[in-house]
C-alpha positions as CSV (number, residue, x, y, z in Angstrom):
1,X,0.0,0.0,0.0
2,X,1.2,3.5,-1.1
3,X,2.1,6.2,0.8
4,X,-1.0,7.9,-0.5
5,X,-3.1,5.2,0.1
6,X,-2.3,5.4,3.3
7,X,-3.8,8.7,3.9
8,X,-6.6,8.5,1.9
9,X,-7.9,5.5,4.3
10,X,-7.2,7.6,7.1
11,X,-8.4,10.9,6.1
12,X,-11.4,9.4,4.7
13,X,-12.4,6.8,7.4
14,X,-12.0,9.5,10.0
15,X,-14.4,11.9,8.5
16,X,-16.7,9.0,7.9
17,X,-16.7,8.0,11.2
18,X,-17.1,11.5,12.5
19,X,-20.5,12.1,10.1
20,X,-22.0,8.7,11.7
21,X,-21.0,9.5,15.2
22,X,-23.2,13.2,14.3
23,X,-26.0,11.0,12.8
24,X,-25.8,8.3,16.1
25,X,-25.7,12.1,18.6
26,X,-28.5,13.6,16.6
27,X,-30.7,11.0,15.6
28,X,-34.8,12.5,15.0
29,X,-37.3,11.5,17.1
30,X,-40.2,14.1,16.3
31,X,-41.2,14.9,12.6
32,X,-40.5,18.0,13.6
33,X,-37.1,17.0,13.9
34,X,-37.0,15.4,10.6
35,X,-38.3,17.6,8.5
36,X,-36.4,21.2,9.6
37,X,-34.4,20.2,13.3
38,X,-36.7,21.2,15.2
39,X,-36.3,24.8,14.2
40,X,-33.4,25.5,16.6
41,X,-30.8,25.6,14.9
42,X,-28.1,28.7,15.6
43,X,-28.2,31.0,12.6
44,X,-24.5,31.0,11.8
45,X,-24.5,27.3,12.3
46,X,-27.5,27.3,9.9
47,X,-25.4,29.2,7.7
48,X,-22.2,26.7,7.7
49,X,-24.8,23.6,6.7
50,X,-26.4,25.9,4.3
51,X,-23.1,26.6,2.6
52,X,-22.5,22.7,3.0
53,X,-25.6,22.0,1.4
54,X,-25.3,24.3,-1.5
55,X,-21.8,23.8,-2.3
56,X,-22.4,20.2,-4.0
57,X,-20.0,17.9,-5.8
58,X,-20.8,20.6,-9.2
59,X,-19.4,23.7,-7.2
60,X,-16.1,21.6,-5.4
61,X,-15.5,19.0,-8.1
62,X,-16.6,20.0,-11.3
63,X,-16.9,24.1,-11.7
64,X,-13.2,25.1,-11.3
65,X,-13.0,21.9,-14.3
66,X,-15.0,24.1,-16.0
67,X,-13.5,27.0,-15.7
68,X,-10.4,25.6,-16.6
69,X,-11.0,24.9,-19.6
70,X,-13.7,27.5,-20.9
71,X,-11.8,30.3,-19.0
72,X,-14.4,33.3,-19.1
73,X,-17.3,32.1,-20.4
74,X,-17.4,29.7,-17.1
75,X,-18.0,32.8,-15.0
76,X,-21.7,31.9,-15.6
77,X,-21.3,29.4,-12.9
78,X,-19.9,32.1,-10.7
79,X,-22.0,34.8,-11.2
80,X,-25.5,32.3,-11.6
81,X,-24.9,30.3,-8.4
82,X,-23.6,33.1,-6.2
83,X,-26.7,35.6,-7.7
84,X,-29.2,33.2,-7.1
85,X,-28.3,32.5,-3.5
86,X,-28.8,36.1,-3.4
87,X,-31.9,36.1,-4.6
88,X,-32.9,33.2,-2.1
89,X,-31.5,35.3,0.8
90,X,-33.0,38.6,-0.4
91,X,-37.1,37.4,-2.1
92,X,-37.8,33.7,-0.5
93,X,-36.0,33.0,2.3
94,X,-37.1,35.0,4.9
95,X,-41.1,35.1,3.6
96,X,-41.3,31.2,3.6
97,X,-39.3,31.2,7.2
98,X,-42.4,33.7,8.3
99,X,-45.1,30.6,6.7
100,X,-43.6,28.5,9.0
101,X,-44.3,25.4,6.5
102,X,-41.8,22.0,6.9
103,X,-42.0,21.7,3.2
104,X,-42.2,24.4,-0.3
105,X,-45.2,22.3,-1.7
106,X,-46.7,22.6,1.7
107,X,-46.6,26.5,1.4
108,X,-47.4,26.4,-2.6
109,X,-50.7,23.9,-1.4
110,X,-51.5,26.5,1.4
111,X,-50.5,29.6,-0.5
112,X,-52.8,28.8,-3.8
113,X,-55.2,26.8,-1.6
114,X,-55.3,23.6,-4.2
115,X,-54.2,19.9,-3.0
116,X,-53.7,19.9,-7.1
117,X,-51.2,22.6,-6.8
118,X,-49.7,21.0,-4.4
119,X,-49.1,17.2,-6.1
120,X,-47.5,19.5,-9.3
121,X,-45.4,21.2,-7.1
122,X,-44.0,17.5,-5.4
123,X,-43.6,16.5,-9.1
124,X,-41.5,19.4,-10.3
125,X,-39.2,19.4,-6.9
126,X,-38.6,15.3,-7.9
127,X,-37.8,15.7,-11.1
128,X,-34.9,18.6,-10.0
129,X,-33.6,16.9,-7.4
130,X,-33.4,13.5,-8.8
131,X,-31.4,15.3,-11.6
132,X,-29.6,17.2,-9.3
133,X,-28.3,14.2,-6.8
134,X,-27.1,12.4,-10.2
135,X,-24.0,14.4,-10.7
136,X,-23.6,13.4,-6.7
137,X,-24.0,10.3,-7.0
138,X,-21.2,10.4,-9.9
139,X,-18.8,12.4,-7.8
140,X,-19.0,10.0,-5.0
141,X,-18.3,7.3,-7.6
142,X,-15.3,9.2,-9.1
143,X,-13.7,9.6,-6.1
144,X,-13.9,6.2,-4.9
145,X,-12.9,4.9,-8.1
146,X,-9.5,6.7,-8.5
147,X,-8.4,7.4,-4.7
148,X,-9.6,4.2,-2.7
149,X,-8.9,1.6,-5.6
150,X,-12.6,0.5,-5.9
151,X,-14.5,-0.1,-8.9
152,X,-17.0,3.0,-9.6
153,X,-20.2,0.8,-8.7
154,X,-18.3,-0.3,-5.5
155,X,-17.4,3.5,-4.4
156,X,-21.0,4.8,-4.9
157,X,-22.5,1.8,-2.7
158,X,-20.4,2.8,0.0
159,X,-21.3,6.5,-0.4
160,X,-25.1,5.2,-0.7
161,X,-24.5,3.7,3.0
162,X,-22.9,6.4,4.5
163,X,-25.6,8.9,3.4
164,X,-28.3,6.3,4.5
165,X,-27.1,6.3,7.7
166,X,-27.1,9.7,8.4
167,X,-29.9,10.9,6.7
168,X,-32.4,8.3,7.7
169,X,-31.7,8.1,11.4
170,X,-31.2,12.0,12.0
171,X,-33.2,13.9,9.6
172,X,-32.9,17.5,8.9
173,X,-31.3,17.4,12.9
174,X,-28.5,15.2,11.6
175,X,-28.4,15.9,8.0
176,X,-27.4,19.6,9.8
177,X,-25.0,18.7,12.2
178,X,-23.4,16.8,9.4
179,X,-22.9,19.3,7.3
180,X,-21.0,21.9,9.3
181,X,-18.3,18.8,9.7
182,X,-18.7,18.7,6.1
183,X,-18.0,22.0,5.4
184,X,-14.8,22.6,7.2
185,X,-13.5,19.5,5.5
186,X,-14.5,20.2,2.2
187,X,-13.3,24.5,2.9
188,X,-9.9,22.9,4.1
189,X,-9.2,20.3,1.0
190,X,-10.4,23.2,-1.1
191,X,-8.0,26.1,-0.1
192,X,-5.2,24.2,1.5
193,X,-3.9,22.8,-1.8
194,X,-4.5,26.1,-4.0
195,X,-2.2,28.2,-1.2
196,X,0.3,25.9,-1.9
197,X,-0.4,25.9,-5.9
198,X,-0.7,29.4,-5.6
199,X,3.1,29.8,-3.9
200,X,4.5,27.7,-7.0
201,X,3.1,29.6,-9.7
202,X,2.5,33.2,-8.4
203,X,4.9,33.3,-4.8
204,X,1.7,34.4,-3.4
205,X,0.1,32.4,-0.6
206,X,-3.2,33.9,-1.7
207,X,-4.9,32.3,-4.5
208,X,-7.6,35.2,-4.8
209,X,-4.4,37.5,-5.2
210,X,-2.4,35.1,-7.1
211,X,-4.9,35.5,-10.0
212,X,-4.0,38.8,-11.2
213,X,-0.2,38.1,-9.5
214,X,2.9,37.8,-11.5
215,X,3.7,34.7,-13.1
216,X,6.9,33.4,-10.7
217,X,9.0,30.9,-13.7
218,X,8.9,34.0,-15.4
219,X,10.9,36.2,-13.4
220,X,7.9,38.6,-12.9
221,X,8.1,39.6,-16.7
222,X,4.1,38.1,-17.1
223,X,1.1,38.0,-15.1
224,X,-0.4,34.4,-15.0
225,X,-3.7,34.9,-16.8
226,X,-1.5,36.6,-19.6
227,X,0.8,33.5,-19.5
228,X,-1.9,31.3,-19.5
229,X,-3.6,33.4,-22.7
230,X,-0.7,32.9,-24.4
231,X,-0.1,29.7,-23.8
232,X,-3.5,28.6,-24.9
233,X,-3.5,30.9,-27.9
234,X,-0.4,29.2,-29.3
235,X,-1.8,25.8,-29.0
236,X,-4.9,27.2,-30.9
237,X,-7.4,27.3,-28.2
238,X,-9.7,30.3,-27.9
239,X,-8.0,33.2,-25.5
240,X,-8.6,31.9,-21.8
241,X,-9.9,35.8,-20.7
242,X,-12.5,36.4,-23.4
243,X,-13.7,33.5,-24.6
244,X,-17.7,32.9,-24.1
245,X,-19.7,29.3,-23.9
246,X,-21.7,30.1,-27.4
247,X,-22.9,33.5,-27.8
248,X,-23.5,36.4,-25.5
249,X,-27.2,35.7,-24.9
250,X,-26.4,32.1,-24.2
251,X,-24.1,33.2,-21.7
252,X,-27.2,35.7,-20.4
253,X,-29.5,32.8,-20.5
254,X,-27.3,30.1,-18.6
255,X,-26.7,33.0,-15.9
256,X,-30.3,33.5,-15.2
257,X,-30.9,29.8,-15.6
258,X,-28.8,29.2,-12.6
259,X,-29.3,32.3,-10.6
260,X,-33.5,32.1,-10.7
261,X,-32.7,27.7,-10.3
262,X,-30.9,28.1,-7.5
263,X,-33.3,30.2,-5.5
264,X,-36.0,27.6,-6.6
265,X,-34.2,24.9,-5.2
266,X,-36.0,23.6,-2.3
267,X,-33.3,21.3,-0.5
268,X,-31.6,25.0,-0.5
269,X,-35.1,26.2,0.8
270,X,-35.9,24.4,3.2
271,X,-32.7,24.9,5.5
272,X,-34.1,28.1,6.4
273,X,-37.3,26.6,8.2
274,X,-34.9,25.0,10.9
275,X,-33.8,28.1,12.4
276,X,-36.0,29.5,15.3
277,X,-37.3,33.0,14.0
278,X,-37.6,34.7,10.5
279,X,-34.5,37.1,11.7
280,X,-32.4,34.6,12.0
281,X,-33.2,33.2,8.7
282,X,-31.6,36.4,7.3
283,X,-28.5,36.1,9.6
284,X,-28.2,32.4,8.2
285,X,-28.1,33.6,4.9
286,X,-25.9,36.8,5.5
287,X,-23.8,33.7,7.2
288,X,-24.1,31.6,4.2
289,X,-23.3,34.1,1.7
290,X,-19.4,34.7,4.0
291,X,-19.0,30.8,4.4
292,X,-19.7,30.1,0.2
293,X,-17.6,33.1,-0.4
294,X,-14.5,31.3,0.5
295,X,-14.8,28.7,-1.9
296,X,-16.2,30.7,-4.9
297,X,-13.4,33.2,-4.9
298,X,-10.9,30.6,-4.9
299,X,-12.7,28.6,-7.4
300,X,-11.5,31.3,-10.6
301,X,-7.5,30.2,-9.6
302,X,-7.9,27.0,-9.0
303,X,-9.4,26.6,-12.1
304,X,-6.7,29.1,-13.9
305,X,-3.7,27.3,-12.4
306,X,-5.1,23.9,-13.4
307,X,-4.7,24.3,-16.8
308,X,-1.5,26.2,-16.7
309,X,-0.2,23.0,-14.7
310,X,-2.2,20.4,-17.4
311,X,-0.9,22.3,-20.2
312,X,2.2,22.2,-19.2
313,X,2.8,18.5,-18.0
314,X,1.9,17.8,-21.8
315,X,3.6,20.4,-23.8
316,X,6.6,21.9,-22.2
317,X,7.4,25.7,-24.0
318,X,11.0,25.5,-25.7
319,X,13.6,28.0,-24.5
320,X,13.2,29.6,-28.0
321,X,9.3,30.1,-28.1
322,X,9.7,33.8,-27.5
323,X,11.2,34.0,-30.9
324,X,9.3,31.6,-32.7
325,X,4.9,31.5,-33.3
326,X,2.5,28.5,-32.7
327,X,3.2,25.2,-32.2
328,X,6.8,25.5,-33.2
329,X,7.5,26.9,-29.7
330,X,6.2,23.4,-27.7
331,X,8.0,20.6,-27.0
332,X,5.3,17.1,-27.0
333,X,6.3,15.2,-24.0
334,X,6.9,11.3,-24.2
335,X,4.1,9.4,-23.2
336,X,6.7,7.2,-21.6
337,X,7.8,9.9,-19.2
338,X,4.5,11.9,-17.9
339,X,4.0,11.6,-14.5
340,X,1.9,8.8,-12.3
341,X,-0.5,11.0,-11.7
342,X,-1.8,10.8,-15.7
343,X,-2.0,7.0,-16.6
344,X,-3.7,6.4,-12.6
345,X,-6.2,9.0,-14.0
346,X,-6.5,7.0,-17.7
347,X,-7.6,3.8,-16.1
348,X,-10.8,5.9,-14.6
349,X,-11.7,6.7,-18.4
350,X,-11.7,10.2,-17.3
351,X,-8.4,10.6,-19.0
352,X,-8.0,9.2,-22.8
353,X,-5.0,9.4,-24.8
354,X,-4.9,8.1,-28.4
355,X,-1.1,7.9,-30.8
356,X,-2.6,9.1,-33.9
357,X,0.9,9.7,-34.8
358,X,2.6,6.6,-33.5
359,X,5.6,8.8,-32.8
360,X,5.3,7.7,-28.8
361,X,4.8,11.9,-28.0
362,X,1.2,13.7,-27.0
363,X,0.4,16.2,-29.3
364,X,-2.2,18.3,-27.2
365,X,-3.3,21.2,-29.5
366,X,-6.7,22.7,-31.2
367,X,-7.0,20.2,-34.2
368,X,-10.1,21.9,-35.3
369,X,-8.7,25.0,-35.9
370,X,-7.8,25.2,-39.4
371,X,-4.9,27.4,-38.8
372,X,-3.2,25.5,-36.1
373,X,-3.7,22.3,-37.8
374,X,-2.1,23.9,-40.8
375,X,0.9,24.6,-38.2
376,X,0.6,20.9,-37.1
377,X,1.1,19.2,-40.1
378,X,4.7,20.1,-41.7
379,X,5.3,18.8,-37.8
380,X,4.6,15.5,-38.6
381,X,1.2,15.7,-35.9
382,X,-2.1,14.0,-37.2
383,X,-4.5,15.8,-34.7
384,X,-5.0,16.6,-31.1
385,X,-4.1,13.1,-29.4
386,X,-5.5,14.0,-26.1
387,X,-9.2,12.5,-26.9
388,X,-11.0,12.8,-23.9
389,X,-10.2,15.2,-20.7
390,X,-13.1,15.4,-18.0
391,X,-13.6,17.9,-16.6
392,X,-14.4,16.7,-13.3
393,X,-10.6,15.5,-13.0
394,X,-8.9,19.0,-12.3
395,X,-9.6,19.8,-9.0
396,X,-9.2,16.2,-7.9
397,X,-5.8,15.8,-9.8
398,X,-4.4,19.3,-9.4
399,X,-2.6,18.8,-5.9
400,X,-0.7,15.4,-7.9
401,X,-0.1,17.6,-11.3
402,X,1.6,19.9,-8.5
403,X,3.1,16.9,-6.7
404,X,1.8,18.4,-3.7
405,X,2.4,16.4,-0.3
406,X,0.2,13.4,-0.4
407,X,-1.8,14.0,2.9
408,X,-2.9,17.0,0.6
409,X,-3.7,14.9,-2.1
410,X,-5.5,12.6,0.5
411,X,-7.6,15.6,2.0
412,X,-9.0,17.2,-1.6
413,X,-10.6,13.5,-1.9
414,X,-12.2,13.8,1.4
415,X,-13.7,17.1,0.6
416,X,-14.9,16.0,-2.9
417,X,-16.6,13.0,-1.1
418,X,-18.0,15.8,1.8
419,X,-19.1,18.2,-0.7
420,X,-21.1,15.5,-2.8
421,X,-22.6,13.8,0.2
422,X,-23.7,16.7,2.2
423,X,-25.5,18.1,-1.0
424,X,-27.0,14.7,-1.7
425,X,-28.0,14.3,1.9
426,X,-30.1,17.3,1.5
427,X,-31.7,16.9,-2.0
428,X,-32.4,13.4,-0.4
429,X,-34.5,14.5,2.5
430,X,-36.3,17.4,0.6
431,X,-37.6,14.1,-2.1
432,X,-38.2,12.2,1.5
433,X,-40.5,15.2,2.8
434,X,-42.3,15.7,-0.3
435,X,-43.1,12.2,-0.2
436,X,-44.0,11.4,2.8
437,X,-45.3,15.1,4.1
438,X,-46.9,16.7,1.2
439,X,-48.2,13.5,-0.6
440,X,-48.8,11.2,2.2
441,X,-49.9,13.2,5.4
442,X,-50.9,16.2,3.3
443,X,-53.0,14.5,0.6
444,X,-53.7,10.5,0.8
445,X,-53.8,10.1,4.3
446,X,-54.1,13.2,6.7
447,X,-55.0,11.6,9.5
448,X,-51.5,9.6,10.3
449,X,-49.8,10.0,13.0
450,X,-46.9,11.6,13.8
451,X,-44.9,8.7,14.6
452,X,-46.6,6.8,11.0
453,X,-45.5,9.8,9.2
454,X,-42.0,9.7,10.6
455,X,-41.2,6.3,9.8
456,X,-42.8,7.2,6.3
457,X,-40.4,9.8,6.0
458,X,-37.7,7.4,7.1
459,X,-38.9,4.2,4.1
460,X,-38.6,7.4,1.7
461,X,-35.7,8.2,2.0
462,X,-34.7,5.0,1.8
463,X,-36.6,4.8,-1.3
464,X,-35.1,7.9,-2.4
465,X,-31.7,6.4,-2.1
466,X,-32.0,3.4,-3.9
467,X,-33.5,5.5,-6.5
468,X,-30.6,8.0,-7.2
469,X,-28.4,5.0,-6.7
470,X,-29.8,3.0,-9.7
471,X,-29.8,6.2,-11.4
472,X,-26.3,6.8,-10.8
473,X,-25.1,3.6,-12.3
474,X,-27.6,4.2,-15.2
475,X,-27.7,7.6,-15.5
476,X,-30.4,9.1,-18.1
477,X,-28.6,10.8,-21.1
478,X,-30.0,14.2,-20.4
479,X,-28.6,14.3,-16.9
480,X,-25.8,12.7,-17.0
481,X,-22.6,15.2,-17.7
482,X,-24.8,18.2,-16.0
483,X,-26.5,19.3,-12.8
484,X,-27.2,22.9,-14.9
485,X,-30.1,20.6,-16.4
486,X,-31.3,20.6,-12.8
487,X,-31.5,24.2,-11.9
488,X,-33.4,25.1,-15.6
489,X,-36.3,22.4,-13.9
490,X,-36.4,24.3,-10.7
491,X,-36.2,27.8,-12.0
492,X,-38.8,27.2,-15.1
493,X,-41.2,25.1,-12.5
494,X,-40.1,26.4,-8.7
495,X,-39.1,29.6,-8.5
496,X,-41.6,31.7,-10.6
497,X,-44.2,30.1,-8.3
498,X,-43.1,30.9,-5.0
499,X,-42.6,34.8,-6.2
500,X,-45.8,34.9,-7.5
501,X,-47.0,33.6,-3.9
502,X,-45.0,36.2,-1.7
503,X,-45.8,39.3,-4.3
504,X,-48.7,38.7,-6.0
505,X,-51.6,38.3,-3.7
506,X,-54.1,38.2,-7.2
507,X,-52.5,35.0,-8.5
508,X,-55.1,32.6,-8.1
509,X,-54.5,28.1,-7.9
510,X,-55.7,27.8,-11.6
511,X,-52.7,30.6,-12.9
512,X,-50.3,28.7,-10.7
513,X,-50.9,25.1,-11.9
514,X,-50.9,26.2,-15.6
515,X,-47.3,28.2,-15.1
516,X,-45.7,24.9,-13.5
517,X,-46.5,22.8,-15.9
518,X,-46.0,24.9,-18.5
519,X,-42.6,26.1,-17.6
520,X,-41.0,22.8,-16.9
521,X,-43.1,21.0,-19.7
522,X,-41.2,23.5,-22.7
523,X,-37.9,23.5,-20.3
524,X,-38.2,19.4,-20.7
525,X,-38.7,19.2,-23.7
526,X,-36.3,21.4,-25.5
527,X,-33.6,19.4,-23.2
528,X,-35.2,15.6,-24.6
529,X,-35.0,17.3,-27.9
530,X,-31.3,17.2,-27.6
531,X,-30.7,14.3,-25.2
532,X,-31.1,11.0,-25.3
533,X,-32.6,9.6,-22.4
534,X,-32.9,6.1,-20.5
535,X,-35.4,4.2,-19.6
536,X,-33.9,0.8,-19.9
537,X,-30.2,0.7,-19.4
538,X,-28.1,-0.1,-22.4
539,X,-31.0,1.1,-24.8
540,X,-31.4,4.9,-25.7
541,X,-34.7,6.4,-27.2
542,X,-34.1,9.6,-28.2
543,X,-36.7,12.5,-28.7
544,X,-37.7,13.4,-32.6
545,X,-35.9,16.5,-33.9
546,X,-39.1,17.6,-35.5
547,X,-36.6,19.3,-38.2
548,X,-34.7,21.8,-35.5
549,X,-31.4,21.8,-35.7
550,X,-29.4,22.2,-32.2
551,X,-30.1,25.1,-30.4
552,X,-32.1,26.4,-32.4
553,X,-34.1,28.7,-30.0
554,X,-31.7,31.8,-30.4
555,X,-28.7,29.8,-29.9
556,X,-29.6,29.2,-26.8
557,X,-28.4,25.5,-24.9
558,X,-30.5,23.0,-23.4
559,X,-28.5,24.0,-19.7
560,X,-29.6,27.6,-20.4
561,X,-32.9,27.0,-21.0
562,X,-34.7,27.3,-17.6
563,X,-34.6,30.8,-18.1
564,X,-37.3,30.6,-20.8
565,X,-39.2,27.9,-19.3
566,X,-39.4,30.7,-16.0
567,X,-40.8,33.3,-18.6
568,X,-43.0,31.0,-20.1
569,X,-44.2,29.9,-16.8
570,X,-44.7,33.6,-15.7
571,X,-46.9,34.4,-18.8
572,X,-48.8,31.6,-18.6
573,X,-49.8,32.1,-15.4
574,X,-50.5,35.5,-16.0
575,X,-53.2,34.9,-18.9
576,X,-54.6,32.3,-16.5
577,X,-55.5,34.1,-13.7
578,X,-56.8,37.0,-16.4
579,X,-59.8,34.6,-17.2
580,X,-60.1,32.7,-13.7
581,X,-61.5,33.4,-10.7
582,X,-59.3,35.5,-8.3
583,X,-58.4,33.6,-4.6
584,X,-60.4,33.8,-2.1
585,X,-59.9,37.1,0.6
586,X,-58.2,35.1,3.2
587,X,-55.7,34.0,1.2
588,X,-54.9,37.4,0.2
589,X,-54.9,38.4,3.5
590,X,-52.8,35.9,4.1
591,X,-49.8,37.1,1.8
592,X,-50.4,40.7,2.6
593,X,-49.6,39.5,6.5
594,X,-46.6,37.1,5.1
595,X,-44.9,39.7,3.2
596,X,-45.4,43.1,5.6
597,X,-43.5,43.1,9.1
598,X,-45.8,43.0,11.9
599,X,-46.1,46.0,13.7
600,X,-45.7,48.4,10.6
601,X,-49.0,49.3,11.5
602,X,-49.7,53.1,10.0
603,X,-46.6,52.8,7.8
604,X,-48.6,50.9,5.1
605,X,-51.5,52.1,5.4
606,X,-53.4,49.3,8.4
């Protein structure tokens, strides 16, 4: 056993053993407790789980990925996430704290006074968090599979357990304790190893500052980003600074998409009904916002000095490049000679590497540009032989590209693993309560008992698990590179909803039902349209083009597309509640009294 390996047990283990000892200390015993801890949970603790639960495997694994290799254009992650949570803190949070509901389609239910409303809202919050806890599920499975020496299927069982335990014996109450451990590892394996990146490339211990610091193997004479531009540029990739994911409205779309998706998200939601007043549910997300902070702001040089180290691994600059143009100024490196770290990472299938050449050297350039292939060919290179590069490998093979220490290495796997779980855990339980809650005690059978409902809650989740686990082995086509998909269902379905409840006091059941299903129905199917989709593993039916070519709504992306499905939603509701009855006086009364602070009395006119 290596020297890694080594660690990795024993980071691992012990963070494993700590989130069970939490679940054993905090185990549920009310449904009060299982649904939102009781509501006494300390607003900047509340925050820390918060952070923890938003932060998933996309935002610690995959987005720095991302931004590694789209440069710019990835900054829709950065600016959509970040906004949206802003947006949740800001519009939602605090109103749906005040309704003092366990579940959002127990507030939509109440709020538009239809069990109907109700059952559509349970169906849109499935169908974005089973698409969301996907890309957990997968995260787990990567980790597992490259770190711990187990086969992927093997890595996400274990993962399966260890949220299982947890999540079914504490609840909300344990899920929460959980995931303030949960943050501090996955903060620690995420900033530790990019101060030390940071001190190698830029001498700055900083890797916020190190950015926009001087490139250090240059003796100062070049800032990184302009390093890694240049780099880039040569190799015939797009400028790392200015290039965009499609075209500028895309890149508008895919921000709103997430931003409006991830303040529709009701795992994110529901953590603010478990602290004790609505105050304190805009402390936890003032809390939040500092604790998600950390890791966003890092995320832009992690992702910067990941490619710069990639890049370089596989095509060292000659001495002479200053003086010569293109291609002419990179040295291939043997295949023979790259480091450990490379073929450990091929056997995953994350990593693909093909001799198109058969001269024994990778050739890692931008084949389909026709002027660097022109550059290529004199050099005796038949195309860019680096065939496949996942994204999802940067962040967890940055600290051995760097040949960092391996208790490092060993810790970055523990936080990918935290990060994944602790978002699962939550998307989990808010599938669990809508189950067992809204359809169950709220609609089927309202007379249960509380101690019925919570060992319903408790076979649900168990349910749920064994659901995103079979869908993490078999992973439908349009969900399985992306959680993005997941935030478009939530903010064409979710989110357009639960405004119209807090600031419209006209919008009326009928108005609300037609927007949900309208928005996620167009959202779903311009994403089938350009996915395939499973329903029996192996065998992929795919959706009929009907003639469209891809894209073809403006240019805009499948992932982007939520933002559309929200304005659809919005008008359709709108011409609904034109020609329908408006609700009832109570229940107008009722958002008038959730949205206006008591005691402002004369100020507003009461």
């Amino acid at each position: 056993m290596s020297n890694l390996d080594i660690w990795t047990y024993a980071i691992v283990g012990t963070t494993f053993a700590l989130y069970i000892g939490i679940a054993i200390w905090a185990r549920a015993s009310t449904t009060g407790e299982f649904y939102v801890a009781g509501k006494g949970v300390h607003p900047v603790a509340n925050g820390m789980a918060t952070a923890a639960d938003w932060m998933s495997a996309a935002s610690f694994i995959s987005m720095a990925g991302m931004i590694a290799f789209e440069g710019y254009g990835a900054s829709v992650f950065l600016m959509g996430w970040t906004g949206g949570y802003v947006l949740l803190a800001l519009l939602l949070a605090p109103y749906l704290r005040k309704f003092g509901k366990f579940t959002v389609p127990e507030f939509i239910g109440d709020r538009y006074y239809s069990k109907a409303a109700r059952i559509v809202a349970v169906i849109c919050l499935i169908l974005a968090s089973i698409t969301y806890v996907i890309g957990q599920m997968k995260g787990i499975g990567v980790a597992f599979s490259r770190f711990l020496e187990t086969s992927y299927d093997l890595g996400l069982y274990i993962g399966m357990g260890i949220v299982a335990v947890y999540a079914v014996l504490g609840g909300m109450k344990g899920i929460t304790y959980t995931q303030i451990a949960q943050y501090v590892v996955l903060i620690l394996a995420y900033t530790i190893p990019a101060i030390f990146i940071s001190l190698i490339l830029t001498g700055n211990p900083v890797p916020q500052i190190g950015l926009g610091g001087h490139y250090a193997p240059s003796d100062g004479a070049m800032t990184l980003l302009g390093k890694l531009d240049q780099v880039v540029t040569e190799l015939g990739f797009k400028q790392y600074t200015t290039q965009v994911m499609g075209s500028y409205l895309n890149m508008f779309a895919y921000t709103l998409s997430l931003m409006i998706g991830t303040a529709g998200l009701p795992h994110v939601i529901i953590r603010f009904f478990t602290v004790p007043k609505v105050s304190d549910a805009r402390y936890s997300a003032g809390w939040a916002l500092v604790f998600i902070a950390i890791l966003y702001t890092t995320a832009p040089a992690v992702g910067a000095m990941a490619r710069m180290n990639f890049t370089d691994t596989l095509m060292k600059q000659k001495e002479t490049a200053t003086e010569q143009s293109g291609l002419a100024g990179f040295e291939p490196q043997p295949y023979d000679s790259l480091p450990a770290w490379f073929k450990n990472w091929q056997t995953t299938g994350l990593l693909a590497w093909e001799d198109k050449n058969h001269d024994g050297l990778v050739q890692y350039y931008d084949d389909t540009n026709p002027e660097t292939a022109a550059q290529a060919e004199p050099l005796g290179w038949k195309g860019n032989e680096m065939v496949k590069v996942d994204n999802d490998i940067m962040v967890l093979a940055n600290p051995e590209i760097a040949r960092l220490p391996a208790w490092v290495i060993a810790l970055v796997v523990a936080g990918g693993l935290a990060a994944a779980l602790s978002t699962a855990a939550g998307l989990l339980l808010a599938i669990s309560s809508a189950i067992s809650h809204d359809l169950l005690k709220g609609v089927f059978m309202p007379g249960i008992s509380e101690k019925a409902e919570l060992n319903a809650g408790r076979v649900s989740m168990i349910f749920a698990i064994l659901v995103a686990g079979y869908l993490g082995l078999h992973p439908p086509g349009f969900a399985a590179g992306t959680v993005a998909i997941a935030f478009g269902l939530a903010a064409s379905s979710i989110f357009p909803v639960l405004m119209m409840g807090i600031f419209m006091k006209k919008m009326n059941r009928a108005g609300a039902i037609a927007g949900m299903l309208s928005g996620i129905t167009v959202t779903l199917l311009y994403v089938f349209q350009h996915k395939g989709i499973f329903f029996i593993p192996g065998t992929e039916f795919l959706m009929p083009q009907w003639g469209m070519g891809e894209n073809w709504f403006f240019g805009i992306s499948p992932n982007a597309f939520g933002a559309v499905g929200a304005l659809v939603n919005f008008i359709a509701a709108f011409i609904v509640r034109a020609v329908t009855a408006a609700p009832p006086e109570h229940i107008q009364h009722l958002v008038e009294d959730v949205r206006v602070p008591r005691g402002a009395g004369e100020a507003v006119g009461h």
